[in-house]
N, C-alpha and C positions, 0 to 999 in steps of 0.2 A: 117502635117508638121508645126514646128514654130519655132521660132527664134527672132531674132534682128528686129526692122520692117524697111520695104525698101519701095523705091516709088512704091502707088499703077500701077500706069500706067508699071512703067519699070515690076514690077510682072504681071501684067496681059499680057503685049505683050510675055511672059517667056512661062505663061501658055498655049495663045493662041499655041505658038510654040510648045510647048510640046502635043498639043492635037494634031496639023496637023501632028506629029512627030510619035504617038503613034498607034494601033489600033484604028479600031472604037469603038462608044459607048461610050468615055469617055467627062467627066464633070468635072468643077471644080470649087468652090467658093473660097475668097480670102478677106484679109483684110491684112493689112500694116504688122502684124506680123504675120499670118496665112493661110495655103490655102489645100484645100481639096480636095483631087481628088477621082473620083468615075471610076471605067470603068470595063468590063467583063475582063474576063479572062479562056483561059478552059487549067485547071488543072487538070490531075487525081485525085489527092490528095491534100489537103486540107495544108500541108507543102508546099507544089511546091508553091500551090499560094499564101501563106505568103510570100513566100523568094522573089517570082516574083516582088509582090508587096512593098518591102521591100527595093528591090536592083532599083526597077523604077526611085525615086528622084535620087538619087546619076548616074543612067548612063546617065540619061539626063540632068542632071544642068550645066557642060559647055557649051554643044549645046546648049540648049535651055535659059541657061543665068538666069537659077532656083537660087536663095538663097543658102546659105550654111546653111540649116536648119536640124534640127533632126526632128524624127517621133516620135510622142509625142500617136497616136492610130494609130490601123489598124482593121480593122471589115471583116473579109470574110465570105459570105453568100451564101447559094445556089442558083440557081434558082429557087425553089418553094418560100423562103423567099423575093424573091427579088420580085418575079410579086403579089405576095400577098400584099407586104409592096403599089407596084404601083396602088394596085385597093381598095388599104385602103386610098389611098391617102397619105401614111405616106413617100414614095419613090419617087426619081425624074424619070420623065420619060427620056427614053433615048434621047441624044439630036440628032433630028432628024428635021433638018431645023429651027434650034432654037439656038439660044448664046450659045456656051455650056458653057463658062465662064463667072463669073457672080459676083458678092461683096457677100460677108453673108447678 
């Protein structure tokens, strides 16, 4: 997502809400015009979980007090791509007792 840049704090307390808000497993980095969320999802089809993922900012930006930003990428990957990308080190692990929100 990106847009117009807003204060980091008031974004980041948005995110944190939108993570206590959402299933588990999700993450998200942030800067003043940008923020990225990561999280599973089980889709049968590979549509589902675009649109899933697609329609996420916008049903949660009231509640959670998200930006009125647009989606500028979306990446959906399987699970063999995702634990491969984690054990190349190329992937976040999932946040588990860890910040899940975090600056770029």
């Amino acid at each position: 997502m990106a847009g117009d840049p807003v204060p980091v704090t008031q974004l980041r307390r948005a995110l944190e809400t939108l993570v206590n808000e959402h299933p588990p497993l999700m993450t998200g980095r942030y800067a003043a015009d940008r923020a990225e969320i990561r999280y599973w999802e089980e889709a049968a089809e590979l549509q589902d979980a675009a649109a899933l993922a697609l329609r996420l900012w916008g049903e949660y930006r009231s509640r959670a007090g998200l930006p009125a930003w647009r989606t500028v990428g979306l990446e959906v990957v399987d699970r063999h791509t995702y634990r491969q990308r984690v054990e190349e080190g190329r992937g976040p692990n999932p946040a588990v007792g860890a910040d899940p929100v975090r600056p770029f």
